[in-house]
C-alpha positions as CSV (number, residue, x, y, z in Angstrom):
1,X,81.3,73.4,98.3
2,X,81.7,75.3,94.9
3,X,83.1,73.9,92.2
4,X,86.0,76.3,91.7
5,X,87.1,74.9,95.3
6,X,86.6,70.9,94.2
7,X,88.8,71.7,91.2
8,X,91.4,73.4,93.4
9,X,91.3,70.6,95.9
10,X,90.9,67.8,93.4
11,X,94.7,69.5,92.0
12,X,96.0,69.9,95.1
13,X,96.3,66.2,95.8
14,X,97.8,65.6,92.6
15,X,101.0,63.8,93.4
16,X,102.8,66.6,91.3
17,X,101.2,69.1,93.4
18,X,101.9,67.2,96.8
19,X,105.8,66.9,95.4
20,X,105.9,70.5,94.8
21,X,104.4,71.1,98.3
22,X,107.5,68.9,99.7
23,X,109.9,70.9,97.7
24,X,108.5,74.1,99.1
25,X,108.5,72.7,102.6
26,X,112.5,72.0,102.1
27,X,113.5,75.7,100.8
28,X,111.6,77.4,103.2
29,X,112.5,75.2,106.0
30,X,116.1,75.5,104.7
31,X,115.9,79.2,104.6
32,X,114.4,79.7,108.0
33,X,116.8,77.4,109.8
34,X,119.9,79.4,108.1
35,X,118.4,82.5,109.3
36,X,117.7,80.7,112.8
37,X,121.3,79.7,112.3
38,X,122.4,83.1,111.5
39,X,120.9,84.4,114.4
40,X,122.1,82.2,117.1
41,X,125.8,83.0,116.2
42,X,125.1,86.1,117.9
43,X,122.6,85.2,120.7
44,X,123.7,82.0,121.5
45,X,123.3,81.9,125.2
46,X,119.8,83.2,124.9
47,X,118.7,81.0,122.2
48,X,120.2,78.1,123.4
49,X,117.4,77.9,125.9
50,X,114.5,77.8,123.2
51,X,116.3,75.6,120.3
52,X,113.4,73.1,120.6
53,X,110.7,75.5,119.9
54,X,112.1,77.1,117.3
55,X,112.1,74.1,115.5
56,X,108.8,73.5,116.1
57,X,108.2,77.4,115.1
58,X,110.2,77.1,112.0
59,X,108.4,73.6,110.8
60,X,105.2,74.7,111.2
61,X,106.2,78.1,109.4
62,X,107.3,75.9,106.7
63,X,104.8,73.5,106.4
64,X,102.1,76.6,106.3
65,X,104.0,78.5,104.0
66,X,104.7,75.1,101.6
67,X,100.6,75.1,101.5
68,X,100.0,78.3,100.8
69,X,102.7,78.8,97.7
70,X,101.4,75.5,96.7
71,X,97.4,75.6,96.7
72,X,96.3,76.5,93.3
73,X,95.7,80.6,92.9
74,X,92.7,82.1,91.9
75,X,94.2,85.0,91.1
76,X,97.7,86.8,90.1
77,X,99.3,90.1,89.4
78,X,102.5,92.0,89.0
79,X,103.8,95.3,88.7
80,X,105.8,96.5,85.9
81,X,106.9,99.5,87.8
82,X,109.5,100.8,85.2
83,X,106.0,101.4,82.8
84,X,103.9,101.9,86.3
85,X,101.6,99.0,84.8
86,X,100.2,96.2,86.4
87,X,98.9,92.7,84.8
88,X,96.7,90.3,86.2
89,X,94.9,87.3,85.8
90,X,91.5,86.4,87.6
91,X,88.7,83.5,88.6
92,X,85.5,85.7,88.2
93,X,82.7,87.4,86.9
94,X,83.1,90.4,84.8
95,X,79.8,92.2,85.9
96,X,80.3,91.7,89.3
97,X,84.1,93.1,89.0
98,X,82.8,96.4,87.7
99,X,80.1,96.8,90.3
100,X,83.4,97.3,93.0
101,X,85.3,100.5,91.3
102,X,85.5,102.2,87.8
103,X,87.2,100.0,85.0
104,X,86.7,99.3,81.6
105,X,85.2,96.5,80.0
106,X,85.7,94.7,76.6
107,X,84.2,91.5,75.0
108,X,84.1,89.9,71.4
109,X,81.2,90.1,68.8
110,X,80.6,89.0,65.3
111,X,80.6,91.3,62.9
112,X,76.6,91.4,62.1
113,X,74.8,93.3,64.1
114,X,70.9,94.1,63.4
115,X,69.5,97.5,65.3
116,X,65.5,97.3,63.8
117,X,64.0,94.0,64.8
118,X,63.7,93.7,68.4
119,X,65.4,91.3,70.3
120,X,66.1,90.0,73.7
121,X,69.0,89.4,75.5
122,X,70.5,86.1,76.8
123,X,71.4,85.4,80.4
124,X,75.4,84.3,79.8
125,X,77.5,86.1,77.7
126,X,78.7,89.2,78.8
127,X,77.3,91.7,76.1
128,X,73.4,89.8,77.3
129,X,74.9,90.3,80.9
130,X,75.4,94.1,79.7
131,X,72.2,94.5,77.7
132,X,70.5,93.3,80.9
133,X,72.2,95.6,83.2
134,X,71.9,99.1,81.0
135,X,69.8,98.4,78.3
136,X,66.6,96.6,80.3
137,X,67.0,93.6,78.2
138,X,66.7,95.2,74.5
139,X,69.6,93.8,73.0
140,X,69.3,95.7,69.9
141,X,69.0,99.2,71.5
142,X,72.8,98.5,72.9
143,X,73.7,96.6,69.2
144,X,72.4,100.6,67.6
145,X,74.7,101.9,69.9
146,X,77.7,100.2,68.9
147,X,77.2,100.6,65.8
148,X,76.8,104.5,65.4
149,X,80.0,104.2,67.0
150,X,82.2,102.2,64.3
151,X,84.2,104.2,62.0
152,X,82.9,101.9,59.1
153,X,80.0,99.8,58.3
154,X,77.9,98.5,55.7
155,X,74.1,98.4,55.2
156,X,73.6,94.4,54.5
157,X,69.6,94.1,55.0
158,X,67.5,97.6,54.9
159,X,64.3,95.6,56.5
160,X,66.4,94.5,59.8
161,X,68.8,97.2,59.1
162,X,71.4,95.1,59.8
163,X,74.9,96.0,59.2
164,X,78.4,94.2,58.6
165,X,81.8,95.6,60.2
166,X,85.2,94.9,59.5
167,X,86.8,91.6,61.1
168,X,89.0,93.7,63.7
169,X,86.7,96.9,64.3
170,X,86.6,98.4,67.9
171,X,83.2,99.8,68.7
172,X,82.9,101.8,71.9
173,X,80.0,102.3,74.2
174,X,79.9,104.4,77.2
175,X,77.5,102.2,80.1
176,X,77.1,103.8,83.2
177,X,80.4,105.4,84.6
178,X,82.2,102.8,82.6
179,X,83.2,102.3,78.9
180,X,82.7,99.1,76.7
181,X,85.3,97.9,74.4
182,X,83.6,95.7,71.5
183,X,85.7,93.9,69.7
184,X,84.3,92.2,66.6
185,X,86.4,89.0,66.5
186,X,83.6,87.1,65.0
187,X,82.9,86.5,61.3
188,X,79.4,85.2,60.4
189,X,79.0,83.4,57.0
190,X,76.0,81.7,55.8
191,X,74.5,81.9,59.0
192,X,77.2,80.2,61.5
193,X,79.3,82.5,63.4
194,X,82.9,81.3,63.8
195,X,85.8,82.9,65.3
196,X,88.8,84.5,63.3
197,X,92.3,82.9,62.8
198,X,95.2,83.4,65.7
199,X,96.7,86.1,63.2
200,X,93.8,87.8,62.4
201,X,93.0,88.1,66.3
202,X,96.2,89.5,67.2
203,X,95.4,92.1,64.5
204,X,92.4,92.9,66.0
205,X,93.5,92.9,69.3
206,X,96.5,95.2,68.3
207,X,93.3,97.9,67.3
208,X,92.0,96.8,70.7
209,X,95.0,98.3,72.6
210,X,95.1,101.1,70.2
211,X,91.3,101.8,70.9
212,X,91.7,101.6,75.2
213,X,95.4,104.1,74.9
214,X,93.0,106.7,73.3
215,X,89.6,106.4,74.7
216,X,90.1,104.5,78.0
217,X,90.8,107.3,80.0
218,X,94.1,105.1,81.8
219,X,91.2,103.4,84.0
220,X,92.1,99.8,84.4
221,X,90.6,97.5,81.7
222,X,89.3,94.0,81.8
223,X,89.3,91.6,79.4
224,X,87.6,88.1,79.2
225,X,89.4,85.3,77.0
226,X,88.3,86.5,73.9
227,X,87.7,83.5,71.1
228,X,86.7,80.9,73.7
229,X,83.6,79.6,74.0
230,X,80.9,79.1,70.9
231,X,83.1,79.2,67.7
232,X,86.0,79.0,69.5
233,X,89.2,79.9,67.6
234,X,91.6,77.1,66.3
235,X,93.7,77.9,69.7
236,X,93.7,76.7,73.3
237,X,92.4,78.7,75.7
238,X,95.9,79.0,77.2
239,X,97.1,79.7,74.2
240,X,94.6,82.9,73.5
241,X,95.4,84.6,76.8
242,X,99.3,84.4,76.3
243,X,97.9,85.8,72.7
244,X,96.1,88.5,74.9
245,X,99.1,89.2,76.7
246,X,101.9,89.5,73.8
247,X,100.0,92.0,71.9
248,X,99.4,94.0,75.0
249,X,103.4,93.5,75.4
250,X,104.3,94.9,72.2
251,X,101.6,97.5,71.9
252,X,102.9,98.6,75.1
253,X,106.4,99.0,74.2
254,X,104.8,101.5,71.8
255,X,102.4,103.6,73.8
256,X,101.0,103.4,77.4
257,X,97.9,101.3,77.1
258,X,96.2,101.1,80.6
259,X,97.6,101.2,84.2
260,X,96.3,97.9,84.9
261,X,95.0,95.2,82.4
262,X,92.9,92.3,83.9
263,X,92.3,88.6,82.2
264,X,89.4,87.8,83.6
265,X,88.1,83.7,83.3
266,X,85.1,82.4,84.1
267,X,84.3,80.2,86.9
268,X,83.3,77.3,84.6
269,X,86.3,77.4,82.9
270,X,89.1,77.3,85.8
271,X,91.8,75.0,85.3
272,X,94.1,74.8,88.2
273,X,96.9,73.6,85.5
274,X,96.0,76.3,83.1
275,X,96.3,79.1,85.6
276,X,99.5,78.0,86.9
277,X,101.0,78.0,83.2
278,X,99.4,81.4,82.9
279,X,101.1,82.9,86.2
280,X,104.3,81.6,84.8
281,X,103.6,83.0,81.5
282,X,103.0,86.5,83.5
283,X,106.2,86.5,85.3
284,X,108.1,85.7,82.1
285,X,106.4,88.6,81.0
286,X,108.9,91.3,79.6
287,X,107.4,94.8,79.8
């Protein structure tokens, strides 16, 4: 059993989640027996034959349908059709999303990057994922790249030829039929690499949106939880996607961004309770 499903399961018989499960069972079964109800006004004589298995019908519907609105989601969309944009959130793996249709890709970096000294590329993060994938391994082949492609740098280190960007730069890479978003949310300082505050993200991110409108090509674009992880930002990690979402809210009132924007979490870090406040956060969503 994978561990995305223990953590569903392990929520699911939460006693909040079983109460919730009983109040879903009593509005559907409420709404199905009015409608049953409803119905019978008008075929009486006919119905009046089967009244015992429609109840049994209409408390099994209920009882499915309690389960299934109920069992924590692993994924979540909706359409803002007045803007013809969509907004989702998913359990997944970023690599693997791309290899099933054309869509964008973004993810964070520090604002160092060295091109001359040879390096290999990890196994976890997605940029080492994309290094991997396009760039057989050689990490600073895809890091030259990126940075040819930033509208301003600064030499730092003429031996490494290592460069610094500003905190908020969008670098963009095209890999494969796709393009890559890199968004340097990262400062490095005396050697430790820590994430930017909440308002200097949502700056950055505001040059993100900017960035995907004119380059992006209106192909979908997915984004990972950007700050998490190693140096994580002085936020939550609910608390960065509903950042995510509230600049791509007001950039949007602005310009058209993307038809569809994707927050994509990892598998290790699915929380049930997390996702639930984030579907909520979606719906309240104004577009």
């Amino acid at each position: 059993m994978s561990s995305t499903l223990n953590k569903q399961l392990e929520y699911f018989l939460r006693r909040e989640t079983l109460v919730k499960v009983a109040n879903n069972f009593l509005v559907v079964f409420g709404t199905l027996w009015l409608f049953t109800e409803s119905t019978a006004f008008f075929f009486s004589e006919y119905l009046s034959n089967y009244r015992s298995v429609l109840l049994l019908v209409i408390i099994a519907s209920a009882f499915i349908s309690s389960l299934v609105l109920s069992f924590p989601k692993l994924q979540y969309s909706r359409a803002f059709t007045r803007l013809n944009v969509e907004v989702a959130v998913k359990v997944g793996d970023i690599l693997k999303e791309i290899e099933n249709g054309t869509c964008n890709i973004v993810f964070g970096a520090s604002d160092t990057f060295t091109i001359k000294t040879e390096k290999k590329a990890g196994k976890q993060s997605i940029r080492s994922q994309l290094v991997n994938k396009f760039y057989q391994g050689k990490s600073h082949l895809f890091d030259k790249d990126i940075v040819d492609s930033f509208n301003e740098k600064r030499l730092v280190d003429e031996v490494s030829e290592t460069y610094k960007v500003p905190v908020g730069s969008v670098g963009i890479v095209k890999t494969g039929d796709i393009k890559t978003f890199c968004l340097v949310n990262k400062e490095k300082v005396v050697g430790k690499t820590t994430n930017i505050s909440k308002e200097n993200l949502w700056l950055a991110l505001c040059n993100l949106w900017e960035a995907v409108k004119n380059k992006g090509g209106n192909y979908p674009v997915i984004v990972p939880v950007l700050g998490a992880g190693f140096g994580r930002a002085p936020a939550s990690r609910i608390s960065l996607i509903q950042l995510i979402l509230m600049s791509f809210a007001v950039s949007n009132r602005e310009f058209r961004i993307t038809k569809r924007l994707t927050i994509m979490i990892h598998e290790q870090d699915y929380n049930p309770g997390e996702m639930s406040e984030v579907i909520a956060f979606i719906d309240a969503l104004d577009l």
